[in-house]
N, C-alpha and C positions, 0 to 999 in steps of 0.2 A: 243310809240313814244319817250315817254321820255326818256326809257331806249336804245333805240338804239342813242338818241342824246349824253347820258353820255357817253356808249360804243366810239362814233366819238369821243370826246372829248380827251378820254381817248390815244385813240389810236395814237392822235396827239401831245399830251403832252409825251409821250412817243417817238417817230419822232423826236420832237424839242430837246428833253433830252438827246439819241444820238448822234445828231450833237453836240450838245453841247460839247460831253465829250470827241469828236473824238480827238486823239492822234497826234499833229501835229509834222512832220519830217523832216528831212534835210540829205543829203549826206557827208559820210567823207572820203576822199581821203586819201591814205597813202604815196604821194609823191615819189613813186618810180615806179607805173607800171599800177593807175589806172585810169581811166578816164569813161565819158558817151558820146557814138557815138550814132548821132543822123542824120542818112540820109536826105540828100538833098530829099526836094520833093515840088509839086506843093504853099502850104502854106508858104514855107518858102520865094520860088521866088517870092510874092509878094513885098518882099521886094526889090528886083530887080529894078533900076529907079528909087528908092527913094530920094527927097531931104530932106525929113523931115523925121526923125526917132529916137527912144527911147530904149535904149538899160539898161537895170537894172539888177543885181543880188545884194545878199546879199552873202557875202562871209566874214568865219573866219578862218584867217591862222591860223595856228597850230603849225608851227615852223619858227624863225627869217631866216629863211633861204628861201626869197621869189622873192631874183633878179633875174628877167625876165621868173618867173612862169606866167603861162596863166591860167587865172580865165575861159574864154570862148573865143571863137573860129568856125567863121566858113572863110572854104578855100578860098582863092583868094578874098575874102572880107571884112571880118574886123577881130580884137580880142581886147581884151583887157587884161593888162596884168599886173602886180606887178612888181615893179623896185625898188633895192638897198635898199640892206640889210640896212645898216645904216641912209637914210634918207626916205626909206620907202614913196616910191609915189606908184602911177601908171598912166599907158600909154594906148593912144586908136591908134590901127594901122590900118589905114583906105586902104584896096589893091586895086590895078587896075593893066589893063591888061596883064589879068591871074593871076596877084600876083605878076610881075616883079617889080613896081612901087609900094611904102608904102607911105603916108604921117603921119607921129607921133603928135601927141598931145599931152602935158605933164600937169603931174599937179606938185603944189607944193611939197614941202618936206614935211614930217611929217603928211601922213593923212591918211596912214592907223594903225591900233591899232590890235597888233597883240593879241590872245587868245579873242577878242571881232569881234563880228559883226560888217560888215563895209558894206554899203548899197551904191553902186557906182549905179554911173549914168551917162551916156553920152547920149547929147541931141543936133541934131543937127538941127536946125532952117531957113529955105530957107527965111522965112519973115526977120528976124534979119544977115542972111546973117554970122551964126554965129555956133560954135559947144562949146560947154560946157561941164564941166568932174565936178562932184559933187561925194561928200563924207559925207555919213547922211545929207546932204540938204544943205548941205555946197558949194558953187561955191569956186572949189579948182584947176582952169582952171589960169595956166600961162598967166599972161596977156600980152604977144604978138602971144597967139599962138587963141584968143578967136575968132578971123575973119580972117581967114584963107582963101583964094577963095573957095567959095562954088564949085568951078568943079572941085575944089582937095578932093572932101567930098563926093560930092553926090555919090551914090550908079551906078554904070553903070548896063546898060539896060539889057547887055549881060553879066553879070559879070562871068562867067565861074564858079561861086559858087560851091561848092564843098560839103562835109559833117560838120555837126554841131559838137562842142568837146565843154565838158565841164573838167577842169583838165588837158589840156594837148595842146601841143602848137609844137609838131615835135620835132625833134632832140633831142627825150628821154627826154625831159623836161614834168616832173608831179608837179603836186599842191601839197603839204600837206595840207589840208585843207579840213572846213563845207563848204558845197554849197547849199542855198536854193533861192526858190521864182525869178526863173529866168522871165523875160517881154522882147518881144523885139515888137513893133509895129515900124510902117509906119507913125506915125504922129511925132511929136513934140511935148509932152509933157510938164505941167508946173508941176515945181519942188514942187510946195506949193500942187500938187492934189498925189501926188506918198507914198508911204507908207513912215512912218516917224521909226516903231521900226521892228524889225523882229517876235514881239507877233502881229503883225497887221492883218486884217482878210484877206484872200488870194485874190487874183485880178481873177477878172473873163472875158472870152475870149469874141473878138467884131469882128466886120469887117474888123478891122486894126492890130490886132492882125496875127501876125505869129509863135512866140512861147512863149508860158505859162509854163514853168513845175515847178507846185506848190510840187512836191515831195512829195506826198498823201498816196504813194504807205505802204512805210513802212518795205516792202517785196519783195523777187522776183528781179529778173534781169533787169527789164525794166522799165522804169519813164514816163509819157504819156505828151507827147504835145495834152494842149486840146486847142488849136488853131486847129489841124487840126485832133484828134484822133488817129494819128499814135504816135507810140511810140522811145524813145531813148533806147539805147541797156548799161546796166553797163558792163563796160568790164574791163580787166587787161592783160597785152600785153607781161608778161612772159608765154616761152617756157611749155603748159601743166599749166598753172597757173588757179586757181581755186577762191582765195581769190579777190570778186570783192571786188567796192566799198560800203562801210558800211552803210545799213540804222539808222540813230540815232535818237532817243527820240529830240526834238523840246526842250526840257525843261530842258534834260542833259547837253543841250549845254550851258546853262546860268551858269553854275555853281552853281547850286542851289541842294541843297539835296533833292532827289524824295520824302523821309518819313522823318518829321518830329518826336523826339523822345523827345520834350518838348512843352509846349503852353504858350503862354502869351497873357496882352492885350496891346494894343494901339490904346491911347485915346487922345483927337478926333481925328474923323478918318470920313472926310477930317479934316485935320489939320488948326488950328485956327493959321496964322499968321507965317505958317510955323513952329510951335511950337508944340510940342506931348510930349503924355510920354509914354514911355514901361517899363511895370508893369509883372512881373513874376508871375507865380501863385504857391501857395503850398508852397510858403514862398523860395523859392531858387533863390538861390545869381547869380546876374548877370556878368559875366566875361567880355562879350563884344555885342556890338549892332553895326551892318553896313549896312549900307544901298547902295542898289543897282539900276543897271538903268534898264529898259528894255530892252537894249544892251549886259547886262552881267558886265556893268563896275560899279565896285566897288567905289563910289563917296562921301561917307564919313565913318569914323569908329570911336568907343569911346570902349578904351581898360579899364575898370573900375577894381580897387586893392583893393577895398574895400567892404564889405559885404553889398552890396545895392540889394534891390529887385526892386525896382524903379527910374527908370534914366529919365531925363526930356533932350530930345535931341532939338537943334536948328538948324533948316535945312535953316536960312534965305540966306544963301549963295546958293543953290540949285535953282533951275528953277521948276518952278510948273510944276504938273506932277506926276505920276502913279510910285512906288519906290516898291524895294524886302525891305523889316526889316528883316537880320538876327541874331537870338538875338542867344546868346550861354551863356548858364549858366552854373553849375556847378552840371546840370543830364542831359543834353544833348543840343538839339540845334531845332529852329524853325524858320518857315517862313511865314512870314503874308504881307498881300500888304497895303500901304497908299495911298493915297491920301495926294501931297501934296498944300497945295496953302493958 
């Protein structure tokens, strides 16, 4: 009895160690031909007559070149989409009948961040009578466009909806860009319950759910809506063309080197005060130490000229929170996670 209770045991710690180690992934668009076609079907038209709904992707452009690319996209209904190169917003276009009538939404200047993950959000609210455009948790919604009449918003019954696109928005306009962790439900969502980093663990499918695609796959031509179990098609839309869209490593995107080719420590770790030290081991000289977000964005660095194995960094200016340390010395370079607070 015993032995078959260690055998369970065994077999489940083993179950959990897997999950654990699985490989998480993201889509990369090469901005000239490819995109993810995703058929109109019964799950999606739930969303049909909706006044309250929740539309999310994480998405990192790839090149400054993103006026009026479309992140996502479905026909005669909505999209959303990346505007001007130089001030770097984006837009929610809300369609009715059949697609003839748009109503636009804007956000401010300067809130997407290009070669970093940007977590958009639009949320539109029947109780607040209100639609919202959020960027990493940011309410980044033009303040004359935030109460809009709701029956230039709400979702029509009949909407003549069309197919789902992710990357591509008509008239040969493609993304360059990562695309992961797409959500679209029926409710109204509050901004304080929605994933805050793109390392966050994946959102899993409800009632109100109509597409999910956590991009799990890795491989293969097709991405799965697990709202409804059908799947999106990867495609690319030159003549005989072969090269879909790219599945990517989760972790390549951050900019961070997959093997480490040095080690060091750092201490404490959660950090006392926002204060730490990173300590080299084997006696080698530290050249530089940067510390990173879970975003990918690079948010402090110390370029050190002098033969120190030990640097005492002050991160008081940072926000508490979970940071990459990449330290680079002078036999190679490594990555370790803090805790800072």
């Amino acid at each position: 009895m015993k032995t078959k209770l260690q055998f369970t045991l065994f077999i489940l710690f083993l179950t959990n160690l897997c999950a654990f180690a699985q490989t998480d992934y993201a889509l990369e668009f090469n901005g000239v031909d490819q995109r993810v076609k995703y058929a109109t079907d019964a799950t999606l038209d739930n969303l049909n007559g909706a006044t309250d709904y929740t539309i999310e992707v994480w998405v990192k452009p790839l090149s400054t070149d993103i006026n009026n690319n479309v992140v996502l996209k479905r026909w005669n209904q909505f999209a959303l989409t990346l505007y001007k190169d130089d001030t770097k917003r984006f837009y929610f276009t809300h369609y009715s009948n059949s697609g003839a009538d748009k109503v636009f939404v804007n956000t401010i200047d300067n809130v997407i961040q290009i070669n970093e993950w940007n977590h958009l959000v639009v949320i539109c609210n029947s109780v607040n009578n209100s639609i919202k455009l959020y960027a990493n948790g940011v309410d980044v919604t033009l303040a004359n466009q935030e109460a809009l009449p709701l029956d230039a918003l709400a979702i029509e019954e009949d909407a003549s909806a069309a197919n789902f696109y992710l990357a591509y928005g008509g008239s040969a306009t493609y993304l360059n860009a990562n695309i992961d962790k797409v959500r679209i439900k029926n409710t109204a969502e509050n901004i304080a319950n929605l994933q805050t980093t793109i390392t966050d663990a994946d959102y899993t499918s409800d009632s109100n759910t109509v597409m999910l695609l956590n991009m799990k796959e890795g491989t293969g031509d097709v991405t799965l809506n697990e709202a409804s179990s059908a799947t999106g098609e990867l495609a690319c839309t030159a003549t005989d063309c072969t090269d879909l869209p790219t599945w990517v490593a989760l972790s390549a995107t951050l900019s961070l080197e997959k093997n480490s080719s040095t080690t060091f420590k750092v201490f404490p770790n959660p950090s006392t005060d926002k204060i730490f030290i990173v300590q080299s081991n084997n006696n080698e000289t530290i050249q530089s130490i940067e510390m990173i977000s879970l975003l990918g964005k690079s948010v402090k660095k110390i370029n050190s000229f002098e033969k120190n194995t030990k640097i005492e960094v002050n991160a008081s200016k940072l926000k508490t929170g979970v940071y990459f340390i990449k330290t680079v010395t002078d036999k190679g370079t490594g990555i370790q996670k803090i805790m800072v607070q």
